[in-house]
C-alpha positions, 0 to 999 in steps of 0.5 A, a space after each residue: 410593205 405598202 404599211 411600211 413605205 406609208 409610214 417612212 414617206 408619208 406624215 399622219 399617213 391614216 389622214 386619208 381626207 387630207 389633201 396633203 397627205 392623198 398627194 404622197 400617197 398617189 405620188 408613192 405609188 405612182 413611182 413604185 409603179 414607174 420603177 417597178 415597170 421600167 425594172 420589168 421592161 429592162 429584164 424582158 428587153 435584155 433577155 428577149 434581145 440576147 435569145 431574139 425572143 420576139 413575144 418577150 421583147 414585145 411585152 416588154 414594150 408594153 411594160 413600158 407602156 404601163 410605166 407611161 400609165 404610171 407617169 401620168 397618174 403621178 402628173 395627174 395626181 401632182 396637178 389635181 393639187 394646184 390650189 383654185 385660182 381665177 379661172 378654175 375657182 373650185 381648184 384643179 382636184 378633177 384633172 385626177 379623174 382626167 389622168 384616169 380617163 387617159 389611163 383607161 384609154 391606153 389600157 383599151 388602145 393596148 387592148 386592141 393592138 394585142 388583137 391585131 397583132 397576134 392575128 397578123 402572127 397567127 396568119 404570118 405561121 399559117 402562111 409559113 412566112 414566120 417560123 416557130 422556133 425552139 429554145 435550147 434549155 437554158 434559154 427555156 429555163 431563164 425565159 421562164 424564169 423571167 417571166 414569173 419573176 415578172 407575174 410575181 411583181 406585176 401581181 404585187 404591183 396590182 395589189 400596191 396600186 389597188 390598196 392605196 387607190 381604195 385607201 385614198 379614193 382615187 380612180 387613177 389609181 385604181 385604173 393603174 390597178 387594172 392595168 396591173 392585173 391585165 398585164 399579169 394575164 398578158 404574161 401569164 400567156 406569153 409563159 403558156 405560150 412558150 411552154 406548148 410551144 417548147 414542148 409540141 412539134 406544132 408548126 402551122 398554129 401559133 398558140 401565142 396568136 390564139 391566146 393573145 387574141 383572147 387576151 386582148 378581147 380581156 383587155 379591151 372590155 376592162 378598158 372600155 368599162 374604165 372608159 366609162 367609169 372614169 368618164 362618170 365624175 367628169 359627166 357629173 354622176 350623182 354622189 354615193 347614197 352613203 354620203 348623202 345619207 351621212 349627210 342628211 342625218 348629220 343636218 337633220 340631227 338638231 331637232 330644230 330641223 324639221 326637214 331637208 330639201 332640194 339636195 345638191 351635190 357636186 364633187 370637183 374631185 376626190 374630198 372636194 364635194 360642194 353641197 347646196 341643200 334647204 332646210 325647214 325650221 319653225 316660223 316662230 323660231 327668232 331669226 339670229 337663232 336660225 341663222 347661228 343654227 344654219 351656220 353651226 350645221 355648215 361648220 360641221 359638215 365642212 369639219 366632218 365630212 369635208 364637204 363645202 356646204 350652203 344651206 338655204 332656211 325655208 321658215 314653215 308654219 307647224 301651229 295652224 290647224 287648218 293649214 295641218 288639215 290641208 296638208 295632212 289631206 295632200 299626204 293622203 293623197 300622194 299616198 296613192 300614187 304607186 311610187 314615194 314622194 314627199 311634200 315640202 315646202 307647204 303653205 295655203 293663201 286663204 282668200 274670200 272665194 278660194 284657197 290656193 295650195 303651194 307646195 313642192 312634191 319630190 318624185 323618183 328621178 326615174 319615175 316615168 310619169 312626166 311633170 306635167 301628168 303628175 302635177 295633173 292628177 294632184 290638182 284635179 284630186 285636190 279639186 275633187 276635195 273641194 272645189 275652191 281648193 286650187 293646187 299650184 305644186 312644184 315637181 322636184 325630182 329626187 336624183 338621192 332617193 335618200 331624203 325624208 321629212 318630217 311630218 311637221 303637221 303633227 308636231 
């Protein structure tokens, strides 16, 4: 179905990267998810009000609620497509990570009222001062009825959101999703519920208390962690090592870059990443040459990968043996610390008395070393090589862990 409906409303519904196309795909879902909910919560309303069914009334409230999730993923998705203007210069695309936080916020708030509430039922049957009451068969049986109908959809609904959320990329979506599945489990407790209490003579415990309890720990946890899964693009979580990879073999595929540096990645939402990077090219190499190289690889990665990309040319001797020398004896030296790093970025300043070695060194973002004791122990080595030798390093920390270079002393 969700192939057939791509096909019948959305043009060149495999583009998944175009913005164009990500739009009608959350909008179709979006509304599947709007009316399918407003179509489950008319059913339980009806019926819940025709047999004063309390359980099926209140889950279809929260039916309706789902179909407010949906209207705010629709808005949100609808927004996150506004084109940049004056005071938002990189576009609107991250108010879908917004739609998505608020999404995760309803599904622990509905959570936490599931909890409440079925400890005040459990304790209004104990006190006596609400009664279970049986149905007759055929009010059992349309109950019944109704609530699977409403599981089947509810799980086709999780799958629908589910599918084209991971299709497009789209947390909104896949929050709508969870949702979707909680709601399943919540039915499936209110049919558990009313099938015990059908078939048992117990008066003073409330099973549907009980389950919904449990229920609503479920839902609260599963909104929590959306909470913060939602909240880490807008906090600024560092990109997926699969596209820095990509990435990084997609610049570093000319053989005329010797290494790649000093890696930026931005996402201001969903196919809308900005990327800052250096690169190390020969000195000799002529200056237009590099340039038109430069741009070429800025090209690519903005056609292939949709990525918005600034490339800075750090130009790098590779034909000095001494500077060679000195830095193949750097390498050894950065070898014996006990997590990787790299150098980049190597030059020497020769003067008549002494040598000043420059150089950045990429450390493990989570290394618990500090600058400062790292920076120490390579100076005071490269001063025990030769006391004229002075290090002047730069730490940078690697929040990638992805980037190689090159060893262009061996070129």
């Amino acid at each position: 179905m969700i192939k057939f409906l791509s096909k019948l409303f959305i043009k060149n519904y495999n583009d998944v990267k175009s913005k164009e196309v990500r739009k009608k795909y959350g909008i179709l879902a979006s509304l599947f998810g709007i009316i399918s909910n407003i179509f489950i919560c008319g059913l339980k309303f009806v019926i819940g009000l025709i047999f004063h069914l309390i359980s099926i009334t209140a889950d279809a409230v929260n039916n309706l609620a789902d179909a407010s999730s949906s209207l705010v993923s629709l808005v949100g998705i609808k927004l996150s497509n506004k084109p940049a203007d004056n005071d938002h210069p990189f576009g609107h695309a991250r108010i879908e990570y917004i739609a998505g936080f608020i999404v995760a916020i309803i599904i622990a708030t509905l959570g936490i009222i599931l909890v409440i509430n079925s400890v005040q039922n459990i304790i209004d049957v104990a006190k006596g001062t609400k009664v279970i009451e049986k149905m007759n068969t055929t009010e059992f049986i349309i109950t019944i009825c109704i609530l699977i109908v409403a599981i089947g959809l509810k799980i086709y609904q999780a799958f629908f959101n589910y599918t084209i959320g991971k299709k497009i990329d789209s947390s909104v979506l896949k929050a709508t999703a969870v949702d979707s599945r909680n709601d399943v489990i919540s039915t499936l407790v209110v049919l558990i519920g009313t099938i015990i209490s059908q078939f048992t003579n117990i008066q003073k415990v409330s099973i549907d208390g009980i389950l919904g309890i449990l229920v609503g720990i479920f839902i609260g946890i599963s909104g929590y962690k959306l909470i913060i899964e939602t909240a880490d693009p807008l906090l600024g979580k560092a990109p997926d090592s699969e596209l820095v990879k990509e990435f990084t073999e997609k610049v570093t595929s000319n053989p005329d870059i010797l290494g790649i540096h000093d890696l930026q990645m931005h996402s201001y939402g969903p196919n809308c990443i900005f990327a800052t990077c250096h690169v190390e090219i020969d000195s000799n190499m002529d200056v237009l040459k590099s340039h038109d190289l430069i741009d070429n690889i800025e090209q690519k990665c903005l056609n292939e990968l949709k990525i918005f990309t600034t490339i800075h040319m750090d130009p790098v001797v590779i034909n000095d043996p001494f500077q060679n020398e000195l830095k193949q004896k750097v390498l050894e030296i950065i070898k014996e610390f006990n997590f990787p790093c790299s150098i980049h970025d190597f030059r020497i300043i020769k003067g008549e008395t002494h040598t000043n070695l420059v150089f950045d060194i990429l450390v493990p973002m989570n290394e618990k070393l500090t600058d400062s004791q790292i920076k120490k122990l390579i100076v005071e080595k490269i001063q025990n090589l030769n006391s004229t030798y002075f290090a002047y390093p730069t730490i940078d920390r690697d929040y990638t862990n992805r980037i190689k270079f090159k060893d262009t002393s061996k070129k």
